[in-house]
N, C-alpha and C positions, 0 to 999 in steps of 0.2 A: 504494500500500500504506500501511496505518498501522499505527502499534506502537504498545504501550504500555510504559513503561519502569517499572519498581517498584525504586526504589533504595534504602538502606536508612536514608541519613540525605541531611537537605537543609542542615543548617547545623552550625555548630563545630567543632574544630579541623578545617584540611581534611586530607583522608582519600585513598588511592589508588582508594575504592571510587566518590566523589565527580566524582574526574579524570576515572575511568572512562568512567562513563554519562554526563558533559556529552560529552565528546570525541566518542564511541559516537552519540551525537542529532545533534551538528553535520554529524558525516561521512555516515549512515544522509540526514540532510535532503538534503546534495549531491546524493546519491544517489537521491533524487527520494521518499524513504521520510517522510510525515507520522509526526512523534512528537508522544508524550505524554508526562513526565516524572512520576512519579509517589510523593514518598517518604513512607516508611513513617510517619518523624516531625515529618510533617505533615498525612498525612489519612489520618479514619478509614476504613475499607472503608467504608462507607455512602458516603461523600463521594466514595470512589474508583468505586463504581459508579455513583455518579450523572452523574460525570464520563465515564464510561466508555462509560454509556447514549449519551451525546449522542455521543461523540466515533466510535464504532464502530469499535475494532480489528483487524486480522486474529489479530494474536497480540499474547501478553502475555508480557515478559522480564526475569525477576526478575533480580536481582542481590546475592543473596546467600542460599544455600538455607536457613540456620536463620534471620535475621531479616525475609526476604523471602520467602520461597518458600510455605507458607499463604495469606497472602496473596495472592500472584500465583495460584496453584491456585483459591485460590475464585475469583479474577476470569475467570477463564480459563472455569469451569463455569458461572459467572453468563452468560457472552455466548457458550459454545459453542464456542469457537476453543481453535487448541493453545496451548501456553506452553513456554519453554524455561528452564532455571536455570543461571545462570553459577556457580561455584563459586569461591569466594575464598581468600583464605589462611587467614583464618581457618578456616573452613568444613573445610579441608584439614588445619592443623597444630592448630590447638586438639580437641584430644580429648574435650574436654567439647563441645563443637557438635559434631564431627564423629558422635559415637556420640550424640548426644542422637535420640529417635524421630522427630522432626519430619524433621530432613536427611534420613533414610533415605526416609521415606514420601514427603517431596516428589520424590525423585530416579528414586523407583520410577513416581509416576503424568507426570512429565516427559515431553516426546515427545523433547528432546532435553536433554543436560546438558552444559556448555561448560566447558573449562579452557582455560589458555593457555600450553599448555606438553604435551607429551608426555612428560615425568618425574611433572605432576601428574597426567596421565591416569591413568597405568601405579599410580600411590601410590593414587587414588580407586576404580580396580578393584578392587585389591589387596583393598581393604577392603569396596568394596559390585560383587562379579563379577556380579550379576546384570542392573550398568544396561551393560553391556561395548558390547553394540551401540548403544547409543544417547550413548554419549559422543565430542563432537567437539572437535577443538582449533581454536582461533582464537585464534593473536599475538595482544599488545594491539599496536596502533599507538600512537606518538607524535609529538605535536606540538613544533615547534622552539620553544621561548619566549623572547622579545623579549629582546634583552640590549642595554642603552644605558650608557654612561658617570654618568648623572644620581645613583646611587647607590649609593657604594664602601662603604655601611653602618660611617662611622668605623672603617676597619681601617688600619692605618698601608704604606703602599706598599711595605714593605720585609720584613711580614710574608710567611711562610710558611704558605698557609690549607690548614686541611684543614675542610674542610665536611661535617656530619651534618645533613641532614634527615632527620628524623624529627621524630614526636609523640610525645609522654612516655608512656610506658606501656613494661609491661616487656618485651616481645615486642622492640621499637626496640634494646634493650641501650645505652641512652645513656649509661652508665656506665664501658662497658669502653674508650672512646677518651680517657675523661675520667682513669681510673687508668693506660690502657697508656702513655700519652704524657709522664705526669710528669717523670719520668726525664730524659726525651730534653729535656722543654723546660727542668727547671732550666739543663740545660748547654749550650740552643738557645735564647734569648732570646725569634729569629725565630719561632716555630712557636707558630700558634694556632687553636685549635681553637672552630670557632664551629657552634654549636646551634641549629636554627632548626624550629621545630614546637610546637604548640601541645598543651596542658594535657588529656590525655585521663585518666590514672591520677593521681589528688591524691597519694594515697601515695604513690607511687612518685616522683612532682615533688618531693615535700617532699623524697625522699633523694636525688633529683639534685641540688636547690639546699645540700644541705648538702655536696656534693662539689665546686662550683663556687664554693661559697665560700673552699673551702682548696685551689682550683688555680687563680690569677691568671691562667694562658695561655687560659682556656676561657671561652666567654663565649655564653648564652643568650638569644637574641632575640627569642623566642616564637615567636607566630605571624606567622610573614611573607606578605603578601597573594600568594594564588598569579601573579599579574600581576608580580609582583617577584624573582619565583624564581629566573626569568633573567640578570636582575642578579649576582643571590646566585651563582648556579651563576660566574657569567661571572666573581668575583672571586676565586673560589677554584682552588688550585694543585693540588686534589685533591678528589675527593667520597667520601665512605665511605659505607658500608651495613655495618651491625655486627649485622644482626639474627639472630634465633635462627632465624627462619624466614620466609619471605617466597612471593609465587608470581609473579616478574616485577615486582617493583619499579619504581613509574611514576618514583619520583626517582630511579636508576640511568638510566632511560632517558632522562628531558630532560635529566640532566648529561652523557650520549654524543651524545645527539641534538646539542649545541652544542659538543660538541668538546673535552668533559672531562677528563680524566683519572680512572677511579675505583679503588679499591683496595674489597674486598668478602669479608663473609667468605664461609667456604664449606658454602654451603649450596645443593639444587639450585635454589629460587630466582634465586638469582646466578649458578649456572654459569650458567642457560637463556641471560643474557645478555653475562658476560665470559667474553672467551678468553685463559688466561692468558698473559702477558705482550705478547699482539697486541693487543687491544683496552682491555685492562686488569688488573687484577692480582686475584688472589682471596690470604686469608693464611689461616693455619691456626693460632690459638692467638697468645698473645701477643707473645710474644718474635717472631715469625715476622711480626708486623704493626708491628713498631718496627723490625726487620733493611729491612722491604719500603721503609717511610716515610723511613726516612734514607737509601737508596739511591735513590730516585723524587725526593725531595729537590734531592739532589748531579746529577744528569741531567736540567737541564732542554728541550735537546733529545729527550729520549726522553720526557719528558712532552708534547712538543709533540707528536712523531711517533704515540704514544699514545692521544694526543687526535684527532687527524686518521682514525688506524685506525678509532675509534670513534663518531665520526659518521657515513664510510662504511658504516660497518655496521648503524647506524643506520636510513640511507636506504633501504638494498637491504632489510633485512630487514622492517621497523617500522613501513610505511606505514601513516598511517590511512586513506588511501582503503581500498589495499588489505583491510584490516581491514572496512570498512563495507563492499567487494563481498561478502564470505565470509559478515559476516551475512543481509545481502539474501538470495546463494543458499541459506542455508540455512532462514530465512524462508519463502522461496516453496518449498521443497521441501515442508515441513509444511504449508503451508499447501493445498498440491493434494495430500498425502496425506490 
């Protein structure tokens, strides 16, 4: 079988959408499935069919219906085969993409439309009932990423980390760990909060670096190469996720995947993947996310035991194999339809 993959970006800050489709091609290849990687911001449709002429695919799988999805559809009519659309988070919580006419139209001529998660299914019918049968859910799978001693990223041994990844932009809320935490570290020396994701909203950067200039405990490292993340995850006491909305979060999952500890707000994103206080901790509002951190703090056997839960759960649930069989069958099911 061969795919073709339409992703929506190929380079700058990296992106969960990015994780995705590599992961998605590595595991689909095991799988014995020829890919083609394809993104939007790097060739034109011209380039994409000409590439596509030679390569011959059974089907074409967008991944992301308003900046993808067009495009995957003409590919799709240009060589006669179906096409499927993953739906992302933006896609889901951004209001402005989700009711923009393009998402609808692509999801309506779709032979099938993918979420990952059964909370985003249940929110995407809600809003478009008419694709009901043709919406499937497929887990993302995650990969365990390498954690080696070689780099403690200058944080002092005695620190108390709590770890954001994220990329700047306001959806991340990189803001709210950076005010909720003040407090706690004037009178906690130990507790630092370190920021690591690259430059997506400039505005929105300039007023994170103006908040990071008058909070000493927090400290922004930009872009960290995703080959290093592990490290990063590995150094930290704790991983947050502070966003307003999310749909399965890849950096919640490789900080479980390796045996993290995370704290998360709440949102269904996060539920799909922390249970609270078995695999991890979800908080609710401020005050409730400084009560959680100074208690996860003071217990660091229950952050080991924490971490242990959730890599378990990790394993059992979040295979990529597994994840690459479900696309396969569902691949060949379109494709003999």
């Amino acid at each position: 079988m061969r795919c073709a993959l339409i992703s929506p970006y190929s380079s700058g800050p990296m992106r969960g959408n990015i994780i995705t489709v590599q992961r998605i091609a590595r595991f689909l290849g095991s799988a014995g499935v020829a890919t083609n990687i394809l993104p939007v911001d790097r060739y034109s449709l011209h380039e994409m069919k000409l590439q596509l002429a030679e390569f011959k695919p059974d089907l074409i799988h967008g991944f992301h219906a308003h900046y993808c999805g067009l495009t995957t559809r003409e590919l799709a009519e240009f060589l006669h085969v179906p096409y499927v659309i993953t739906i992302t988070g933006s896609d889901l919580h951004d209001s402005h993409l989700r009711h923009h006419p393009t998402t609808a139209r692509v999801m309506e001529t779709a032979q099938s439309v993918i979420c990952f998660h059964n909370s985003d299914a249940k929110k995407l019918t809600g809003f478009f009932p008419n694709i009901l049968d043709k919406v499937t859910v497929v887990p993302q799978g995650v990969e365990v990423l390498p954690v080696s001693e070689d780099d403690r990223f200058g944080i002092p041994g005695d620190s108390f980390v709590l770890l954001l990844p994220a990329a700047l932009r306001p959806v991340k809320c990189v803001e709210f760990p950076i005010q909720a935490l003040s407090q706690l570290a004037d009178s906690d020396k130990t507790v630092q909060l370190i920021i690591a994701g690259g430059v997506i909203d400039e505005n929105y950067a300039r007023f994170i670096r103006t908040l990071l200039d008058k909070a000493p405990f927090a400290r922004w490292l930009g872009e960290v190469p995703h080959e290093q993340m592990g490290n990063l995850y590995g150094r930290a006491d704790l991983v947050l996720n502070c966003s307003r909305s999310e749909s399965m979060p890849n950096s919640l999952m490789e900080a479980m995947a390796i045996g993290r500890p995370v704290l998360a707000a709440d949102i269904p994103g996060n539920r799909s993947l922390v249970q609270q206080g078995k695999n991890g901790w979800i908080y609710d509002g401020e005050s409730d996310f400084r009560k959680l951190v100074m208690e996860i703090q003071e217990d660091a056997p229950l952050r080991e035991q924490t971490g242990r839960n959730a890599e378990e759960y990790m394993k059992k649930h979040f295979s990529p194999q597994d994840e690459a069989i479900r696309y396969l069958s569902l691949y060949r099911s379109l494709i003999q339809a």
